[in-house]
N, C-alpha and C positions, 0 to 999 in steps of 0.2 A: 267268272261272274262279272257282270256290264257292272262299271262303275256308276254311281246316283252322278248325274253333273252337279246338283248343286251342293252338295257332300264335297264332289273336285275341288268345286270353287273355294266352297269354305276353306278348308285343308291348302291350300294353295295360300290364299291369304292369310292364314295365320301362319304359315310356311313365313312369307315375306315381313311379317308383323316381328315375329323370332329374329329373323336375323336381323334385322335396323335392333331391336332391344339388345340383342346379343351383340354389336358393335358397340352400342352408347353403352353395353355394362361394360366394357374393358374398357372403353373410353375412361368411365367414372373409378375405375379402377388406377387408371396412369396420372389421374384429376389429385388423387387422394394423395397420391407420393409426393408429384412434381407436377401444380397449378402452372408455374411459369415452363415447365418447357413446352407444357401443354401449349401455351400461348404463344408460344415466342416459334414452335414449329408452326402453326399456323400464320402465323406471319411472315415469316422465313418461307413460306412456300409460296403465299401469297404476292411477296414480293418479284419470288423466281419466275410466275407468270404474267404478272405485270412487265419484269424487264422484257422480257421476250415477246411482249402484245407489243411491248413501245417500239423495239428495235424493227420486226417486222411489218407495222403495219402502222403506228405514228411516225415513227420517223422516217418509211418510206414515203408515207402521204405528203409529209412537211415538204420534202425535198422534190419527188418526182410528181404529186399528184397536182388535181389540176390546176391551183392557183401557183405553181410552182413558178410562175412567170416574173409574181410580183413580189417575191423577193431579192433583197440586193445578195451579191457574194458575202459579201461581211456579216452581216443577218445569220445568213449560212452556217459560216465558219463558227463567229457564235453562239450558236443554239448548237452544234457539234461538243463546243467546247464544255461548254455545260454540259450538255450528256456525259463527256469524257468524267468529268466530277462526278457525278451522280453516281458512274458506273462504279468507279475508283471505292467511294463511300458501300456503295451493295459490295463491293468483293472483299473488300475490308470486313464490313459486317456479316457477311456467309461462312469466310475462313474461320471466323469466333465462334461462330453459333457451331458449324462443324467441325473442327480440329480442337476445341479449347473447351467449350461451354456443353456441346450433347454428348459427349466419352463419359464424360464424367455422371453427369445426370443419367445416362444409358447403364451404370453400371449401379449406381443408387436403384431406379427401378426395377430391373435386373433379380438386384437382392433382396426388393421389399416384396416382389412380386414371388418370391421361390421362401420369401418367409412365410408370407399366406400357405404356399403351399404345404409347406413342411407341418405347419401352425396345423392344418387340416388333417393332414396325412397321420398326426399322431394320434386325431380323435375319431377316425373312422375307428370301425366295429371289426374286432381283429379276423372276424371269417371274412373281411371282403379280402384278406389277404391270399388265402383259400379259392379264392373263384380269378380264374378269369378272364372273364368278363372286367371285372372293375383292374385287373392288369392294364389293361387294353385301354381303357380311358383316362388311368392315372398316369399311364405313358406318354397317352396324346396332350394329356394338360400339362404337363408337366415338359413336356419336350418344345411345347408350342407356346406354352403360355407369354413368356419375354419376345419370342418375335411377332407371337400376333398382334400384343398390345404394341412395338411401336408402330408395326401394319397397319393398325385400326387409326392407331394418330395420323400417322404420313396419309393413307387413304381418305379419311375424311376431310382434312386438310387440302387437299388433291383436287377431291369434289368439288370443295366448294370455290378456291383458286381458278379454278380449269373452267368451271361451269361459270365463273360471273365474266374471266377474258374471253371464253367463246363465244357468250353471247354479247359482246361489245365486238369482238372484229366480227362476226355475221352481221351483226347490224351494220356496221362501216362497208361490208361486202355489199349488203342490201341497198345502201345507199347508192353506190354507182350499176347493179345491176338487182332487179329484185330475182332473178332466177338461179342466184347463188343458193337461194335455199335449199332449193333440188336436192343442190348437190351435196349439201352439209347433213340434210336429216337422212336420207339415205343411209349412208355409211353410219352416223350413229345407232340407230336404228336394230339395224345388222349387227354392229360389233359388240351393241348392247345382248341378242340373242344371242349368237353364237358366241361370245367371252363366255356368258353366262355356264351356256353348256360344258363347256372345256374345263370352267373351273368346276363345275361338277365335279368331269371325269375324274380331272384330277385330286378334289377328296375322296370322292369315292377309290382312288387308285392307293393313296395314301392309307387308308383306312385299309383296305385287306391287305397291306403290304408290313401292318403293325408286326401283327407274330409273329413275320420274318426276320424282323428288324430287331425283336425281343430275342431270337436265338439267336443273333450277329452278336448283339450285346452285351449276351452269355458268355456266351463262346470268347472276346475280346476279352473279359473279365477273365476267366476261368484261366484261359494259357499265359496270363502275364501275371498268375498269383501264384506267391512261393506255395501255398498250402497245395494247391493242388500238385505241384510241379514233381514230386515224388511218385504220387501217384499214377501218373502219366507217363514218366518214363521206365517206372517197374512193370507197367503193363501194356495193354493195345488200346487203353480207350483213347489216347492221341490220336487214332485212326475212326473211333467214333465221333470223336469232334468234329475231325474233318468231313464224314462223313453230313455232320448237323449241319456244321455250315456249307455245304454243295447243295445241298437241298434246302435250304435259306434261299440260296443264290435262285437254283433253277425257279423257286417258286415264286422271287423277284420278278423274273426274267418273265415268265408267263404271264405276270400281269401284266406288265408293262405292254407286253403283245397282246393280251387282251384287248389293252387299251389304245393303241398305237393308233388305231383302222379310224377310229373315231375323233382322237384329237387331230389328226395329220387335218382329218374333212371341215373338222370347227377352226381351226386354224387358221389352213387354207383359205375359207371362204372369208374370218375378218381380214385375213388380211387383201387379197382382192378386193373390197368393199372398200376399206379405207384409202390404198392407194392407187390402183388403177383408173377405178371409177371417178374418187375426186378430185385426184390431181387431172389425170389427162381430161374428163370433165370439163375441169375451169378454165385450162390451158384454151382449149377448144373452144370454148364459149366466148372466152376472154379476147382471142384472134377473130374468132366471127364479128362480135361487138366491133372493134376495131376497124378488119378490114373489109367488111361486106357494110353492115349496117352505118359505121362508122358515130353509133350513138356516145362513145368512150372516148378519153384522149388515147394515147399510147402510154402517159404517165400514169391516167386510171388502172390500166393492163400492167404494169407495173406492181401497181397497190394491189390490185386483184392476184396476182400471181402470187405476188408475197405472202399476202394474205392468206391463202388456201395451205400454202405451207404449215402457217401460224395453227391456223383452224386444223386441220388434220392432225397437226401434233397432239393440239391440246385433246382434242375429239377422242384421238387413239388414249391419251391420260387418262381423261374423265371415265371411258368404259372399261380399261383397265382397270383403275381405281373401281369401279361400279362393281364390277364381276367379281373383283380379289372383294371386295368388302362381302359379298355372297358366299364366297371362301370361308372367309375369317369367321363367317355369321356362322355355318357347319362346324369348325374346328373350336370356336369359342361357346357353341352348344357342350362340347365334352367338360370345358373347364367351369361352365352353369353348374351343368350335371354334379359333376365331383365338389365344388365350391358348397353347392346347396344340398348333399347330401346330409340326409340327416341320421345319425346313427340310432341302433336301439339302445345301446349303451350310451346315457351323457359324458364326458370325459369332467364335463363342468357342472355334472349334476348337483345342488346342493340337497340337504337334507338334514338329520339329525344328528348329534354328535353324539357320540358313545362316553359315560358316562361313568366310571369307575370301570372295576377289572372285566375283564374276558372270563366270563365261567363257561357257557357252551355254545357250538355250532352242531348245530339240528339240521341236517338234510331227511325234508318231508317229502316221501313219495316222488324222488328226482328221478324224470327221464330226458332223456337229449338226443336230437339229432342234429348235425352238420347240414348248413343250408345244401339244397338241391340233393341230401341222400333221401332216400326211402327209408333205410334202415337204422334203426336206434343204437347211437354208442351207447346210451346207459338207458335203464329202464328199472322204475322202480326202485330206485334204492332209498335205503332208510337206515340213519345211523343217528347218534349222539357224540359226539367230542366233548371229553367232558374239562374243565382247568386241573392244571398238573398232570395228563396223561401224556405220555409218548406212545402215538399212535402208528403204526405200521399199513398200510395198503399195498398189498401184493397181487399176483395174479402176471397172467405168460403176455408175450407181448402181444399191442393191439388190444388188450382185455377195455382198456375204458379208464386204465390208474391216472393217467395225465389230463384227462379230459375232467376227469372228477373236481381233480384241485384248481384245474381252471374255471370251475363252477363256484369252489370257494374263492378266487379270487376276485369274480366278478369279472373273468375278460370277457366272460359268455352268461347267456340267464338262461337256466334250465328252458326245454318246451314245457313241460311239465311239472308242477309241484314247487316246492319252496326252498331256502336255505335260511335259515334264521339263527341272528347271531342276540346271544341272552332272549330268544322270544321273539324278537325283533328282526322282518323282514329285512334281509339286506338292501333290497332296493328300497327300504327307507333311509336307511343313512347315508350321510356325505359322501359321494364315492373316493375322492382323494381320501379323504379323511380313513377313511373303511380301510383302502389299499394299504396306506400306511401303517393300521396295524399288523401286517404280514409282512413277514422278511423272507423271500423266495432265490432257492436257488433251482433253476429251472436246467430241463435233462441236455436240451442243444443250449448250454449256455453261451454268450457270446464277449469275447475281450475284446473293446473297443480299441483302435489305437490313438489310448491317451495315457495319460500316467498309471503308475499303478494307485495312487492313493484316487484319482477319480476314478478309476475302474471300483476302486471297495467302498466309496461313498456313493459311488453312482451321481454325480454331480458336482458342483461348486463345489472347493474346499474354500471353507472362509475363515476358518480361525484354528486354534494350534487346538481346542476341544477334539474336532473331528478327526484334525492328523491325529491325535493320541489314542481314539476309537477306534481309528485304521487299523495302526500300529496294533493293538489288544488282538483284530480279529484276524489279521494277519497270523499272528503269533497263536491263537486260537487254531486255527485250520492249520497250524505245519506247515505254514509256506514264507515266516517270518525270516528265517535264516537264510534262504535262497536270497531273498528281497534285499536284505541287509549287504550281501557281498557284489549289488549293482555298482555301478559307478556313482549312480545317482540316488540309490537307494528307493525310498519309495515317490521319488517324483521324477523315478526312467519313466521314459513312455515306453508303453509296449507294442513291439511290432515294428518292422521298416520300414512301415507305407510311407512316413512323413518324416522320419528323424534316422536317419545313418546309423546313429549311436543308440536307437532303442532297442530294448529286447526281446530272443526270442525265447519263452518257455516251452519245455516239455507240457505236455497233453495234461500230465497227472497236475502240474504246479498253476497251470489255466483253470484247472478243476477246482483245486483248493482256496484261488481268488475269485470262485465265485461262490465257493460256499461262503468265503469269508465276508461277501455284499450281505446275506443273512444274518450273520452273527454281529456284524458293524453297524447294522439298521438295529439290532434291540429289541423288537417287536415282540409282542405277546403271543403273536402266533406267525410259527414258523414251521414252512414247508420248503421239503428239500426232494426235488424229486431227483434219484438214482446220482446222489453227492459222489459216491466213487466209482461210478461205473468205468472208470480208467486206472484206477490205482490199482498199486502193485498191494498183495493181501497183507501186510505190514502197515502201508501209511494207511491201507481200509480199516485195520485192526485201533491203529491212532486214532483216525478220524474221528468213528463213531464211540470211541471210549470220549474223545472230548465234545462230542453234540450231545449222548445220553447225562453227561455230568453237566452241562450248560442247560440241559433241559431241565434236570433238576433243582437247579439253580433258579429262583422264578420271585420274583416278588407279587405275594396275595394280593396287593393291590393294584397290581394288574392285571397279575394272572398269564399264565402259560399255556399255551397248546402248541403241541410240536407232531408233528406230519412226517411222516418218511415215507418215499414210495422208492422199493429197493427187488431188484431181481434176484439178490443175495439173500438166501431166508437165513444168514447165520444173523444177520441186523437184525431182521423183523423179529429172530427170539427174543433178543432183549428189550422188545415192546411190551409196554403193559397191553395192551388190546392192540389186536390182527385182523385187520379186512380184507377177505377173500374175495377179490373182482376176478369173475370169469363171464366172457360172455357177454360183458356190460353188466352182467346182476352182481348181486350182493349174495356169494353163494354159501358163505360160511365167515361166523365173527366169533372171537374171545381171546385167550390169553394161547401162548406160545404152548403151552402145557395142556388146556383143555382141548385143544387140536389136535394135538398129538392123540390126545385119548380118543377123540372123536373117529380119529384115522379117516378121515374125508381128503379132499382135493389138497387143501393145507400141506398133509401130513404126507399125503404123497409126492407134493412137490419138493416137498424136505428132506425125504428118503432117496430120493432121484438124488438130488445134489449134494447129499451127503455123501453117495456111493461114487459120483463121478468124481468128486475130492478127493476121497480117500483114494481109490483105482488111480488117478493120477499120481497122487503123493507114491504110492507101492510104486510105479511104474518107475515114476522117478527116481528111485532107490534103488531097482533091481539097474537099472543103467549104470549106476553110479557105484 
């Protein structure tokens, strides 16, 4: 289909309009951190092509150009001497600005620049985690962000530098020939085009080379982590990694050759354009003048030769600069993007504050789908949680059980229908506020490597209140004694990453501090999804004898609701009320007993693992 031209045009200009906005917004980004380095690299650059306008083409003028007659030697010598000072004073002040004063301020932005980041990255909407697509652009901002913003300073800086010395030595050129122009817009011209293009290719090169660069990544992480390292050498997926990254590489490698045909041609031709053309050019011009026309001195051909050198540096800067700033404007489009995304979720939403205890959560008519499925995890469901119950949700894996209580958490909002806590839409209340009444231990939990009492607060510890809450929920979950025999008790860090001496737990004693983040938050409602999926049937047997008696444990004026979602149906018996998820539905609800009588999906899942219990226990006897 013909493109409209004037559609092209438009679209092109607002092309060009993007990227100047998308430079000045990192610009106003490096403004925010650090005003003065902002300032002092603009001048600092400023400076560096002033020296080199002077050396080239003022102080070759002084000395060889045409009034060069009527100076005495000592004049000379001089104004030399002077330069020597001046120069002395800029190298003095370059080595500060660069060895002393930008490391420093480079690592300040650096950090404020990757704090925005992080700052954002905690309030996105936890499905973009789920897709992607927003992979792909939180890599590029995130991987680009610190070199593009000092790119975008040094570059405009550049600009404006290169562009005010060019047009003083062209004009100085003009003065002794006006046909140096030719020679100067030419090559800009050109290296203005074709930079352009090259820098294209190369985001565009960049940009499909990301998901390759995401399994390089991977892959780097994965074989240099103890967790995996068991895994890898008890079996052949060593040989699948390798296997990931060779096909990383090849799929590199094809781009690059995609690319190759194209950049070699936009290359090639700036750079013919810049040098062939206008040096030999002026060379040529500059000896004609001289020795045909004889309109020049030989000291003017002097200054003129100089000059072109001067001019062609700067020329090759300024579109340099021009072209990378069209770069920066594409690659600083990802970190728009991601910077201004706005979530469905506020992370900072305010709202209502909940007001005495927790009596129930009502899920009305809840269905859900996962961005870009067709097909619904949950559909239709409808329950009451009511205060003081310990409630069970069951069902085989994949049914919809984890996806459910991430609807009561608010990481997600139903497509369909409500969740209401006493009456009250949950998107009306304070979201922190809200979250905060739920203490969650979630089924992939994660142990950060920090101590253990900030792994059970999940945060600051600030005062001896909180270490002693630690300490309870610790001691709570069954992992109090393990903790107590560290070197450093509950303030080891756990894991090697960062501390030599930190520790490493067993699978089941990870489990039990994360149940214990639950039990050490206090919350009125608490959800634990699949708490001992690792334990041995002993500390499972512990466990839940001390979450059902903590559950009972509640004060009315807060109020209790407590969540289990357990593949173990010997737990979900000692629930008051049992939610049957199959399928995403709601296929069967009530007590541990009226299920059984029902004899439905429940009961048959009970009987299954009853049988395969028992048939193993016999097994195990008859060996023994």
């Amino acid at each position: 289909m013909r493109k409209d031209p004037k559609t092209e045009k438009k679209r092109k200009e607002k092309k060009k309009e993007n990227i100047i906005k998308n430079n000045l917004y990192i610009l106003g980004l490096v403004w925010k951190i650090s005003p003065t380095h902002v300032v002092l690299t603009f001048i600092m650059r400023f400076l560096s092509f002033v020296s080199w306008t002077f050396y080239t083409v003022v102080f070759m003028r002084y000395l060889f150009g045409s009034n060069e007659g009527s100076r005495t030697f000592e004049e000379a010598v001089l104004f030399i001497w002077i330069v020597v000072a001046v120069n002395l004073f800029y190298y003095f002040l370059s080595n500060w600005f660069t060895w002393r004063y930008s490391p420093r301020v480079a690592i300040k932005i650096h950090y404020s620049l990757n704090r925005m980041l992080f700052e954002k990255a905690s309030s996105v909407d936890i499905s973009c985690y789920e897709n992607p697509e927003f992979y792909n652009e939180y890599t590029k901002a995130t991987t680009e962000a610190f070199n593009r913003a000092m790119a975008v300073q040094n570059n405009i800086a550049t600009l404006f530098s290169s562009l005010c010395s060019s047009v003083y030595v062209i004009i100085t050129m003009c003065t002794i020939t006006p046909y140096a122009i030719i020679l100067v817009v030419g090559p800009i011209l050109g290296n203005l085009y074709f930079g352009k293009k090259l820098r294209k290719e190369e985001y565009e090169l960049d940009k499909d080379n990301i998901p390759f660069r995401r399994r390089y990544d991977y892959i780097n992480r994965v074989v240099y982590l103890r967790k995996y390292s068991a895994e890898m050498r008890m079996t052949g997926f060593f040989g699948v990694l390798k296997k990931m990254y060779d096909t990383a590489y090849d799929g590199i490698i094809k781009n690059i050759s995609a690319y190759a045909r194209k950049r070699y041609i936009n290359s090639t031709a700036s750079a013919l354009l810049l040098y062939p053309f206008a040096f030999l050019g002026m060379w040529l011009l500059g000896a004609y003048l001289v020795m045909v026309v004889k309109s020049i001195t030989l000291g003017d051909y002097v200054v003129l030769s100089s000059a072109i050198v001067s001019t062609t540096w700067m020329v090759f800067r300024f579109t340099e600069a021009m072209t990378a700033s069209f770069e920066n404007g594409m690659f600083i489009e990802n970190l728009k993007t991601f910077m201004h995304y706005t979530p469905k979720i506020d992370e900072n939403q305010k709202g209502i504050t909940l007001n005495g205890a927790v009596k129930t959560i009502e899920l009305k008519n809840i269905s859900f789908k996962y961005d870009g499925q067709e097909k619904f995890a949950l559909k239709d469901i409808n329950m009451v949680l009511k205060s003081g119950e310990k409630v069970a949700i069951v069902g085989i894996n994949g049914s919809g059980k984890s996806t459910l209580v991430k609807l009561i958490m608010r990481l997600y909002d139903p497509t369909e229908g409500e969740i209401l806590l006493n009456g009250i839409n949950i998107k009306e209340y304070n979201l922190h506020e809200y979250r905060m009444l739920i203490g969650t231990t979630f089924q992939d939990f994660i142990i950060f490597s920090a101590t253990v009492l900030e792994n059970v607060v999940m945060g600051k510890v600030e005062n001896e209140a909180q270490r002693k809450k630690a300490a309870e929920a610790l001691n709570e979950s069954g992992v109090f004694d393990k903790i107590d025999t560290l070197q450093k008790g509950v303030d080891t860090v756990l894991t090697r990453e960062f501390d030599s001496d930190g520790a490493e737990l067993s699978g089941g004693e990870k489990q039990k501090i994360a149940v214990a983040r639950a039990f050490a938050k206090a919350s009125p409602i608490i959800i634990l999804d699949e708490p001992s999926s690792v334990l041995d049937p002993i500390a499972e047997f512990n466990m839940y004898e001390t979450i059902f008696k903590l559950c009972d444990k509640y004060d009315p004026a807060k109020g209790k609701i407590s969540i289990i979602i357990s593949h173990r149906l010997s737990s979900a018996a000692l629930s008051d009320r049992i939610f049957v998820i199959d399928g995403g539905e709601l296929s069967e609800s009530g007590s541990h007993k009226e299920l059984m009588i029902k004899n439905g999906k429940y009961a048959d899942m009970f009987k299954k693992q009853a049988e395969n219990y028992l048939a193993a226990v016999l097994v195990g006897e008859g060996h023994a």
